[in-house]
C-alpha positions in Angstrom: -9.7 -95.5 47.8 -12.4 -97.8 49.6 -14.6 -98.1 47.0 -14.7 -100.8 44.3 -13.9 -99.5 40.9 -14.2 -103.0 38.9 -18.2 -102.1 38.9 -17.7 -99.6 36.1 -16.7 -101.8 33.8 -18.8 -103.6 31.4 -18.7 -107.6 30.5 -17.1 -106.0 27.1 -14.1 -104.6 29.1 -15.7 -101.4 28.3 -15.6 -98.2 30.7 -19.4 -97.8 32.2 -19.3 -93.7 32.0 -22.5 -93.8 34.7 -20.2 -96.0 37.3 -17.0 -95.1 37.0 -15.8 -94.3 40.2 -11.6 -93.7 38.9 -8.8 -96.2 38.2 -7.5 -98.9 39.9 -3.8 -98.4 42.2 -1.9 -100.7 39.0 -4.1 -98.7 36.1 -2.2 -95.4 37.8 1.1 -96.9 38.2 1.2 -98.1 34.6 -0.2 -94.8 33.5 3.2 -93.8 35.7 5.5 -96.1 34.3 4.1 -95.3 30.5 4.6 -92.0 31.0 8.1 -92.4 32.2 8.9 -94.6 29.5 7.7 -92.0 26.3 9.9 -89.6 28.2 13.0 -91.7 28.0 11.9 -92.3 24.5 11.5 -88.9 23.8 15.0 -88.1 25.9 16.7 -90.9 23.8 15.2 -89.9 20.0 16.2 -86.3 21.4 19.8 -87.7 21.6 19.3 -89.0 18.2 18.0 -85.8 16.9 21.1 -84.1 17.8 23.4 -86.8 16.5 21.5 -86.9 13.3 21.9 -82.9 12.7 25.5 -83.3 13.2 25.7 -85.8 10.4 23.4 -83.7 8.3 25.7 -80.7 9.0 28.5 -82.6 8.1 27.4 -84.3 5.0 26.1 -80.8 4.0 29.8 -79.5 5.3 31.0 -81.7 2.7 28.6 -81.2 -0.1 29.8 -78.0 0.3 33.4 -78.5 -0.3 32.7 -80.9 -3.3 30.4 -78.4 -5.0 33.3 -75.7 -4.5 35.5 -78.1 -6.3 33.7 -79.1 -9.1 33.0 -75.0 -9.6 37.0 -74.4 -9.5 37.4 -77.7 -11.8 34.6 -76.2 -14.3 37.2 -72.8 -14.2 40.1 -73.9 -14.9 38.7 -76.2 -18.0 36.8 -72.9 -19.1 40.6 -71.5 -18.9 42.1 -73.7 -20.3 39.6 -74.0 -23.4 39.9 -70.4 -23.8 43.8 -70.6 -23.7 43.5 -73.4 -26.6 41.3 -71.2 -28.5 43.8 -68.7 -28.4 46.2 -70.5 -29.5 44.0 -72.2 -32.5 43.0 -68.5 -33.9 46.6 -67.3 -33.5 48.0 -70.1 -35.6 44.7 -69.4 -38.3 45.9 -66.0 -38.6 49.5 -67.2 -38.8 48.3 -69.6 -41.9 46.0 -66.6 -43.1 49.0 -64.8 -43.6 51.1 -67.2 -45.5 49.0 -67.7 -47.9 48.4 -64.3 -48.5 52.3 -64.0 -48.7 52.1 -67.6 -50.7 49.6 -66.0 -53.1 51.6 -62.7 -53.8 54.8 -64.5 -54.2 52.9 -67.5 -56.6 54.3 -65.9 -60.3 57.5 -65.2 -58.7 58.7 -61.2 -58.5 60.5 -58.8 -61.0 62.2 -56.5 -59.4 63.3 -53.0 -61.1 67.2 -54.4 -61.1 66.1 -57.1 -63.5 65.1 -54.4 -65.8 68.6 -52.2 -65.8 70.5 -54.4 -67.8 68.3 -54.2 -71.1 69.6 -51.0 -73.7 73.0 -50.9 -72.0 74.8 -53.4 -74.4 78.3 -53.1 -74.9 77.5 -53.6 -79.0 
């Protein structure tokens, strides 16, 4: 470009819309270079992008696996609860029973043998 492009701007650095003629050879290599540095940027948070979904795969990989065994831990004390309560209401009906046995047995039996005896004396 022959033309001088330093007359469109004002003595406030401003651009002069009425004389602005394009930019400067340095203004359009450091648009250039700019540019070529947001795309390495972009390339290089990219990379990080990827790098980061790995680890959130991986940490939700193994969120995974610690929810599963917490669920199977949560089973087996569900089983085992329910194999104690078993065993609790077994022994209350084993009690249950021995005092209803207890309570039958209190005043002691007569049996019809006891009663044989009487009237047969040798008198």
């Amino acid at each position: 470009m022959c033309e001088d492009v330093s007359a469109a701007y004002g003595p406030d650095g401003r651009v002069r819309r009425e004389r602005f003629k394009g930019f400067s050879k340095a203004q359009t290599q450091g648009f250039y270079k700019a540019n070529e540095m947001m795309a390495a940027e972009k390339k290089e948070a990219n990379v990080q992008g990827k790098e980061d979904a790995a680890w959130l795969a991986h940490s939700q990989q193994l969120a995974s696996l610690i929810e599963a065994s917490e669920a199977e831990k949560k089973f087996e004390a569900k089983e085992v609860s329910a194999q104690h309560r078993a065993a609790l209401e077994a022994q209350a009906a084993e009690q249950k029973q021995r005092e209803a046995a207890s309570r039958a047995n209190r005043f002691g039996a007569v049996g019809s043998g006891y009663f044989d005896g009487f009237g047969t004396s040798v008198r």
